[in-house]
N, C-alpha and C positions, 0 to 999 in steps of 0.2 A: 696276112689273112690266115694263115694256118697255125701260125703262134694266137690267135684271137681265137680261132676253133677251138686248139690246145686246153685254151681256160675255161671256156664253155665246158667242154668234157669234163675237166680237174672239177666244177661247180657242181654238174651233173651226178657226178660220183660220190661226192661230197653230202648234199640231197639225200642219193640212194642211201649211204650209209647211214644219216641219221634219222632215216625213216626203220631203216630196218633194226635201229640200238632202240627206238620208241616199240616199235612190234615187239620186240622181244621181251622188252620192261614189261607192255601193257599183257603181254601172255603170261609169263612168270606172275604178275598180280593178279591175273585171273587164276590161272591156277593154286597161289595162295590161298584166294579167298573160297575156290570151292573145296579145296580140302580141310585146310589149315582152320580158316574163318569163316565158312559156308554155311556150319551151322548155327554162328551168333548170330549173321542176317537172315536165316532162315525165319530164326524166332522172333528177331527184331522185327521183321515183316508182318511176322502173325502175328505181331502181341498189337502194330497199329491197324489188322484190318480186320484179327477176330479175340477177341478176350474172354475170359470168365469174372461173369460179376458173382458177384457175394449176394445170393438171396434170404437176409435177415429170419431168422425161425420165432416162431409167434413164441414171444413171454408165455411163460404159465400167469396163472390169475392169483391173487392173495385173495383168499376169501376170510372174512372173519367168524369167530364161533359157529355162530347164527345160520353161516350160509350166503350172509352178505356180501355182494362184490364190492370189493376196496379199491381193487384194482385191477384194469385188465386192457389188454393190447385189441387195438381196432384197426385192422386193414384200411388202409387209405390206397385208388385205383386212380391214378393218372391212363387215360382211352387217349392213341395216338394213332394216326393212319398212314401206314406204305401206300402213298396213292400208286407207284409205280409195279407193286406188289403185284395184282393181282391181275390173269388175262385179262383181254378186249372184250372178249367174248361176256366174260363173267361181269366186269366193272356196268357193261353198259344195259345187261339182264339185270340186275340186281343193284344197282344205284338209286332208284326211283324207291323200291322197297326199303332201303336199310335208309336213305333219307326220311321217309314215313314215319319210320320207326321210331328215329333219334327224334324225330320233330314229338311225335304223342309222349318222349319219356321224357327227354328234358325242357319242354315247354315251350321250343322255338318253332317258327312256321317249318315245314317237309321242304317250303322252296329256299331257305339260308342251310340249310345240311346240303343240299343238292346241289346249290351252288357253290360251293364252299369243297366240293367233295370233288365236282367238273373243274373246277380251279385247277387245286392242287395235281389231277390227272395231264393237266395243262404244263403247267410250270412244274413238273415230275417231281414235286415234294415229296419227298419218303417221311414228314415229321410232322402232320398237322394233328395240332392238338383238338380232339372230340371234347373231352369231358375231362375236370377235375375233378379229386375228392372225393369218387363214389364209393359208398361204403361197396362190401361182398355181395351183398343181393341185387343191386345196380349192375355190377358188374357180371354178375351171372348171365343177370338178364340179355345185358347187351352183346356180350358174350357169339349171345344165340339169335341176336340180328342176322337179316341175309347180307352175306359176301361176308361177313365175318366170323360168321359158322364156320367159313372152311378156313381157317385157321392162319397163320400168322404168314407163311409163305404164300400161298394162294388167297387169303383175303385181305392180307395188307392191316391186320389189326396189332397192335404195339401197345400190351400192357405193361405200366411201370407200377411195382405194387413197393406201398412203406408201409410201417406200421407207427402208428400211434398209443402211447401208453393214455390210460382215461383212467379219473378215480369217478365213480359213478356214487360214490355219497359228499363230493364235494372235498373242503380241505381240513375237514376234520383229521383228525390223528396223520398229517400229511409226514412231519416229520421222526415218526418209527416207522407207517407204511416205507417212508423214502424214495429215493433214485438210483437210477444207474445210468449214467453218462459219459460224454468223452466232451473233455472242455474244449479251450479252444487250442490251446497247446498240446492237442491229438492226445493227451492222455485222458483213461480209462479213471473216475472217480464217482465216490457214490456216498450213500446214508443208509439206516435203517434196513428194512426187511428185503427191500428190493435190492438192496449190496452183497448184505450180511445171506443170503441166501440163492444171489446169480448164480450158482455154476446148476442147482435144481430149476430157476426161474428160465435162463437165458435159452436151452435147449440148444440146438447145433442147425449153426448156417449151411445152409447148402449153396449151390454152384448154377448158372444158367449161363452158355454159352451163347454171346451174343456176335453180330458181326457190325462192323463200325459204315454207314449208310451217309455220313455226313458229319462236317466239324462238329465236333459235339455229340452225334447222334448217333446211339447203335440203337439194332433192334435183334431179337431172338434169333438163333437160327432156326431152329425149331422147335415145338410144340409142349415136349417136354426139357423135365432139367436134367442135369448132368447130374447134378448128385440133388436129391429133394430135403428140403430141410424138415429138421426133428422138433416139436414144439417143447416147450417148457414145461417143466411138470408145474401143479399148482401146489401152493402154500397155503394151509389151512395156522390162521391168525386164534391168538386166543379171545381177541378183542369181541368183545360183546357188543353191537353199534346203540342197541337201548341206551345199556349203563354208557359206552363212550359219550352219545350225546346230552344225556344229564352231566356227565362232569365236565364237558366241554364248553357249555351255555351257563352251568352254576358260575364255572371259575372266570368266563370272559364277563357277566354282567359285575361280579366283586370288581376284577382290574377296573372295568369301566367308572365304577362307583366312586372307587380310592383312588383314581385315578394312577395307576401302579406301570411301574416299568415292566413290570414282565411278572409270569406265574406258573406254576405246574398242579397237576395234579395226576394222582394215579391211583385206583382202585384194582386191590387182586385178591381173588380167592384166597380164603385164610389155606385152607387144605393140600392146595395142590402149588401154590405159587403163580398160578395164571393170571397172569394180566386183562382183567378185563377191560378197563381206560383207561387209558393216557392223554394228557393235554398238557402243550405247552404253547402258553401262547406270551410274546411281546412284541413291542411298540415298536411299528413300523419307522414312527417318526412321532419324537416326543411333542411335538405341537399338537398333535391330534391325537385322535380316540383309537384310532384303526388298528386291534392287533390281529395278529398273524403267527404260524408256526414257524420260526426261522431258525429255530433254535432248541436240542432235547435237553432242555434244560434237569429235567426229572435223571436224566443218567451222568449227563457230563458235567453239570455245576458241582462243584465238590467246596463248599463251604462252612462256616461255624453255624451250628444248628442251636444255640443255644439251650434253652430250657427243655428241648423234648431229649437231649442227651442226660438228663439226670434221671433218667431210665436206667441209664448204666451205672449209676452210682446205687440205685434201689437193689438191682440187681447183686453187684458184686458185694454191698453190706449185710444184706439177708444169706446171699448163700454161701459165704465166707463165714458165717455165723459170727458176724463183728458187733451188731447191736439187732435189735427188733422195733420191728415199728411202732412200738410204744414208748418207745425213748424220747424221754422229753429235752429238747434244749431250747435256751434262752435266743432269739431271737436280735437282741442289742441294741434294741431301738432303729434296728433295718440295716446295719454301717458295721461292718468291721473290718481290719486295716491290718495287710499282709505285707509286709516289710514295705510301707509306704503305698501300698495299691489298697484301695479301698471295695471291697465289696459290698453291693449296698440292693438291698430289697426294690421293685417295682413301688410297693406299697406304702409310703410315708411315714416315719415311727416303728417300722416293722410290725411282727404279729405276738409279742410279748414273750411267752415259754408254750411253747406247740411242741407236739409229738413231730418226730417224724414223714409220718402217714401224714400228718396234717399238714406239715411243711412241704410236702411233695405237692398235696391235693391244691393248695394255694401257690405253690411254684416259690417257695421262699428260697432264695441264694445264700443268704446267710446261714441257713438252716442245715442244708442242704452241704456249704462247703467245709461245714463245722464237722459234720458227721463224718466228710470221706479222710479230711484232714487229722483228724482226733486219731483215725482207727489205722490211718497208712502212710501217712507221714514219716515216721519210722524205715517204714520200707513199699515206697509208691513203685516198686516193679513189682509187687502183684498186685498191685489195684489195675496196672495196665497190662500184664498178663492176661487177666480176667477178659479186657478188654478183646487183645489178640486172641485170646481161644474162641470166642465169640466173633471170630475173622472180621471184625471193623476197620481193621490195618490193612486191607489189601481189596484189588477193585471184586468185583462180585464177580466176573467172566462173563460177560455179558457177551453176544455174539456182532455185538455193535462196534463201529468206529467211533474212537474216541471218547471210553467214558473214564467220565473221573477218577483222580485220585485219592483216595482218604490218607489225612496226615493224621498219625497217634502219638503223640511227641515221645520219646521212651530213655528214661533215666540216664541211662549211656549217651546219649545226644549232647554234641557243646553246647546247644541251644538250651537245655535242661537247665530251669532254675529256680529259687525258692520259689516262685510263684506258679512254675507247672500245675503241681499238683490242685491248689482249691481253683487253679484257673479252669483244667480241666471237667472240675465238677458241677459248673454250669455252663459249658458247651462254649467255651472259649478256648485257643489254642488248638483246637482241634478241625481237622476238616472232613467231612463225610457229605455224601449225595443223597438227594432226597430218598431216592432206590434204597440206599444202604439202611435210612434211618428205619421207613418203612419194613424191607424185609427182619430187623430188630424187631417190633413192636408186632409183625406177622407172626414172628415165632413166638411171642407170649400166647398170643390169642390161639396158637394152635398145639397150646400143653407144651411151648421147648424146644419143640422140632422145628428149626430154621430150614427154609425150602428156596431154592432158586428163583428168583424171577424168572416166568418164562411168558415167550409172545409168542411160538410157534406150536402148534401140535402135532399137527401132522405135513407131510409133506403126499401126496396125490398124483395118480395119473389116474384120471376119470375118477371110478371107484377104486381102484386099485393101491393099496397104501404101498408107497413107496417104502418110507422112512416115518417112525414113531417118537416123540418123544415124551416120556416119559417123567415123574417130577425127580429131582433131582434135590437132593438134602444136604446141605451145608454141613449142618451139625444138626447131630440125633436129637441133643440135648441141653439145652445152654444154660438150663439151672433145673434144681429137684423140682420136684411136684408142688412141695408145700412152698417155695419161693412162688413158684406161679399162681398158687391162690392169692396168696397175698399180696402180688400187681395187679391181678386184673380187679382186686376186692376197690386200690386206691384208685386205680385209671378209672372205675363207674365212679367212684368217690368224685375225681373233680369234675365231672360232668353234672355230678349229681348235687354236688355243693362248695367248690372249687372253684379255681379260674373259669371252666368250663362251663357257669349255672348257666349262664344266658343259654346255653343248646340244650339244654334240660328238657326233656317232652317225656310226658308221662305214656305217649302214644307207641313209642318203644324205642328202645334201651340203647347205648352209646358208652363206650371206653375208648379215653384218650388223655392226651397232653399238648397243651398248649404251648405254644416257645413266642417268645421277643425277644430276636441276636440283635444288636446294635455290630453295623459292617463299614469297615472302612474309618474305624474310630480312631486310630492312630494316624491315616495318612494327613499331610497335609494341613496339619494341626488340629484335624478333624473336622474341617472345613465340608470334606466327602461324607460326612458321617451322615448312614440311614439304617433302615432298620427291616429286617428280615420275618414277618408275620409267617407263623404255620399252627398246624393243629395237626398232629398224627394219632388214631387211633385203629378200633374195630367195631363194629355190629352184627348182627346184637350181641348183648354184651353179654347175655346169660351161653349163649353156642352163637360164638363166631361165623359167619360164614363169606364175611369178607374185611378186608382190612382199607386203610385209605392210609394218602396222608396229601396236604395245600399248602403248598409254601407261596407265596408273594413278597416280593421285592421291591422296595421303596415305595410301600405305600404313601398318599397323602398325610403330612402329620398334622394338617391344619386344625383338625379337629379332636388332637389328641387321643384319636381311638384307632392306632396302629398296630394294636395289641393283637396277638394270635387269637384270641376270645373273638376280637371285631373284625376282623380282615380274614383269615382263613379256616377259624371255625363255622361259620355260616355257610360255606360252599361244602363242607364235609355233610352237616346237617340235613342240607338241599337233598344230597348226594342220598344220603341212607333213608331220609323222608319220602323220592321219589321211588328210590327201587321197591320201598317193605309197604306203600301204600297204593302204588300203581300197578305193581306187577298185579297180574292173574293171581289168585289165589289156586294154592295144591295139597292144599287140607285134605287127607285122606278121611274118608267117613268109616269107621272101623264097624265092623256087626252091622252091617246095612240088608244082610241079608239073614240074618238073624229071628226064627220064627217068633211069637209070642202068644201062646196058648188062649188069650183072654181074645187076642185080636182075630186070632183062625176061627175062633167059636161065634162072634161076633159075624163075624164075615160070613160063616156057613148059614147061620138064620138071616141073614139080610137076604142071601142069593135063593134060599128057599120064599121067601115072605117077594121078592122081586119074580120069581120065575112062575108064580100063581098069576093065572090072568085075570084083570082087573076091570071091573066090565061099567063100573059108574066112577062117578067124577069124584074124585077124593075132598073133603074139609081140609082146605089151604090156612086158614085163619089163623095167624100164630105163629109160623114157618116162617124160616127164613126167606126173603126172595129167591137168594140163591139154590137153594134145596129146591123149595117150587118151581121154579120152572127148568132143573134137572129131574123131576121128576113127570110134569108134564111133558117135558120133552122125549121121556121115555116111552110114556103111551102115547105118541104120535102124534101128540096136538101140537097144534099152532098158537105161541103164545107173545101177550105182549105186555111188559109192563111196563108202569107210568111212578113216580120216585123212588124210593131208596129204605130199605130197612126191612120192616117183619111184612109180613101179607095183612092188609086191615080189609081189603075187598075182592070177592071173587067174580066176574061178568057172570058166568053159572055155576048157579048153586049144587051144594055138595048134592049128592045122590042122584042125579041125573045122571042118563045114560049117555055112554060116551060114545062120543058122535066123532072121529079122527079130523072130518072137513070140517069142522069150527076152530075159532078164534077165540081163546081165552084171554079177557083184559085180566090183570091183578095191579091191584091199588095197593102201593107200598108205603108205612108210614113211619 
């Protein structure tokens, strides 16, 4: 018995000691963790029972020229209710009222808010949703319902506010306005003005300290934020929404027409470089008609422009002083053959022995590669110098993601070969963006002076300018004076009797040049081959004041009229027909205030001969209607007349005395 005590005790003690090596573990890890690690669970604790959210800071607005909203951020108010929130006292005073409420604003009976409200009071939901969606004024209002007047801790109200970005003219010029978003792989990507300009748009998030009420669910702690957010400054656009939607509805009814893959246009101030339209629109899906902005074609397509790049040929021979535009060459029957490549005119037979000028005005290639061939040939790194000083070799710096790149091919290049040269002189071999071609043909029209593209002018907080921008000049000078009379003389020339006659209006004026690139002629044994329509000029043509240029891509050829004349000169014409005969006229009337001695003399015996008082009825016979009864009207009669012309009858006769309460008939004949 006492050896069986014995082990009972030995157990005993055994027990005690491994209770007491667990005490001691479990203390030493308490004590770890409050010094050691007490403050990572501190914060681990706080971050699952009270957090700071991120409260999004309203975008600035992109307004364009005009003042038009483009774009702009719209508060969107999720209304949720702490049923548990708010006393007894308070819930059961004021449930009947703030049920009322919500019944007359959002159109449901007072008794589904009220129940719905005693519910949730019931089954202690701290998350019933009131209302989605409501714009700021919704939200004010309800705001200031009873029991939710006294605010988030005592009335149990849970605002969840987003913001919505909104273009308020629709999807015109969608893709330069742009975006700014976070894909689905959490990164930050965007387009256009809304990218190329966030860190003035985006403004600074602020902070709201919430605490966590349910899986899922926080609500405020209180009332205000920890830190408030800063809103966006706004962006004033150069875009004009007038000019944008004549060039947006010119160029989507041409695609519709030719049934076209895709198109651009852009129209900007000769003077300043502003853009006042852009449009780029294609084909959602080639079966059907549907286009859409999906693409800035106008900045990032960087392609062969064909015949509007023999601009640069006119250019570099006039002011290199290599020939004059009266230089006659033969033509070749339309064909000529550059070490097995054949050059060959649009026009069948070619155009016989033309000038120069002439050859340009009618777009002849053979003409044209004769001339640059003949004079540089020899030494074709300054015909492309010319080129480069005239920065066509490099992108414009545009404040955009992703614009194109121009290829100038340059003697040095292994890819350099006999054929560069006459290839380059009808816009083959080369690559440039519509932008680029355009601000070329901007700077003729504005005496030389190449100017930036620009979509931005100012940057705004209220009235307050932030940030100006001002034009910006590429090159002062891209050729003499007297070069520049003598392009804009040929550019009215093919409008006026040129490739360009069809757009000819004698209603007013138009300089430009038409191009047909044949694209994709070599892939694929040319199988891909289609054809590139544009027209780039300015109007009017005597003082510039704004320039354009249309390019369209794969037009329909079924009809044989893919021609730049057919396919994107017509939308330029639209374009300059709707602004110079729709706008408002601002014809200043000069000397309007201007005396004229014959008329003041004239005027002082009228107001003497009217200020005598006239006591009988005057002889009407003969007067105009109109005089007669301005002058009856003067001595206070009542008058009526019956058709149209001089006075043949008077109801009383002249010399009678004038009676104010009668009726005089006059018979007009």
């Amino acid at each position: 018995m006492a050896v069986e005590d014995k082990h009972i005790s030995y157990r005993i003690y055994l027990v005690a000691f491994c209770i007491f090596i667990m005490t001691v573990a479990i203390t030493f890890k308490l004590t770890k963790i409050q010094w050691s690690e007490g403050d990572y669970f501190r914060k681990l604790a706080k971050e699952r029972t009270v957090r700071n959210f991120v409260i999004p800071a309203n975008k600035g607005n992109i307004y364009s020229a005009d003042g038009s909203l483009l774009a702009t951020s719209i508060p969107n108010y999720n209304i949720r209710f702490d049923a548990v929130a708010p006393k007894t006292s308070d819930f059961e005073k004021l449930v009947k009222p703030l049920s009322d409420s919500l019944g007359k604003m959002l159109g449901k009976p007072s008794s589904f808010y009220h129940t719905q409200l005693r519910m949730a009071r019931v089954n202690k939901n701290r998350y019933l949703t009131i209302a989605k969606k409501m714009s700021y004024t919704q939200y004010m209002k309800i705001k200031s319902f009873p029991l939710f007047n006294l605010g988030t801790n005592k009335g149990g109200m849970i605002t969840e506010q987003k913001t919505v970005r909104e273009y308020p003219i629709g999807r015109i010029a969608l893709r330069t306005i742009g975006y700014d978003r976070i894909n689905d792989d959490g990164k930050r990507d965007g387009k256009g003005i809304e990218w190329s300009f966030r860190k003035y748009l985006n403004g600074k998030d602020g902070k709201v300290l919430k605490q966590k009420i349910a899986k899922g669910q926080w609500k405020p702690i209180r009332d205000v934020n920890e830190v408030d957010p800063q809103d966006g400054y706004d962006v004033i656009s150069t875009i004009d929404v007038y000019i944008q939607d004549i060039a947006h509805h010119a160029l989507l009814k041409q695609l519709k027409e030719f049934k076209a893959e895709h198109g651009c246009v852009v129209v900007m101030e000769t003077k300043t470089g502003k853009v006042k339209a852009i449009s780029n629109l294609g084909k959602l899906n080639p079966a059907d008609s549907t286009y859409m902005e999906t693409q800035n074609y106008a900045i990032a397509e960087s392609h062969e422009p064909g015949s509007t790049f023999k601009l640069v040929d006119m250019i570099a021979l006039l002011d290199d002083n290599k020939i004059d535009t009266s230089k006659v060459y033969d033509s070749k029957g339309g064909i000529i053959d550059y070490r097995g490549s054949k050059v060959r005119d649009s026009h069948e037979g070619g155009y016989g022995r033309i000038s120069l000028a002439r050859g340009f005005e009618v777009s002849s290639n053979t003409i044209m590669v004769q001339a640059v061939y003949e004079n540089y040939r020899n030494n074709p790194k300054e015909f492309v110098d010319r080129i480069d000083r005239m920065g066509l070799n490099k992108p414009l710096g545009l404040p955009f993601q992703g614009e194109g790149k121009p290829y100038i091919p340059q003697p040095s290049d292994k890819y350099w070969s006999a054929i560069s040269l006459p290839w380059m002189a009808f816009g083959y071999g080369v690559s440039v963006t519509p932008l680029q071609t355009l601000t070329l043909y901007n700077a003729v029209a504005n005496n030389g002076e190449m100017v930036k593209p620009q979509f931005v002018s100012e940057i705004k907080e209220w009235n307050k300018i932030i940030k100006k921008y001002d034009k910006q000049v590429i090159n002062s000078k891209i050729c003499s004076d007297e070069t520049i009379k003598k392009l804009k003389a040929v550019l009215q020339n093919v409008v006026k009797k040129g490739t360009g006659s069809k757009l000819y209006s004698k209603d007013f004026s138009m300089a430009g040049k038409t191009g047909t690139a044949q694209a994709n002629y070599g892939k694929n044994g040319g199988n891909d081959k289609h054809y590139i329509s544009s027209f780039v000029g300015f109007f009017p043509a005597e003082n510039p004041k704004y320039s354009c240029i249309v390019v369209v891509h794969k037009p329909n050829t079924s009809g044989n009229n893919y021609y730049g004349a057919d396919v994107a000169g017509p939308v330029f014409k639209r374009i300059a027909q709707k602004i110079f005969t729709d706008s408002p006229s601002t014809n200043e009337i000069k000397n309007l205030n201007k005396k004229i001695s014959k008329q003041e003399l004239a005027y002082e015996e009228y107001k003497i001969k009217a200020s005598s008082e006239i006591k009988f009825i005057p002889n009407l016979r003969g007067m105009s209607g109109m005089d007669a009864v301005a002058l009856l009207e003067n001595l206070k009669l009542k008058v009526k007349v019956i058709g149209v012309g001089k006075v043949k009858k008077q109801s009383i006769p002249a010399g009678q005395s004038l009676d104010k309460n009668k009726t005089i008939v006059l018979e007009l004949s």
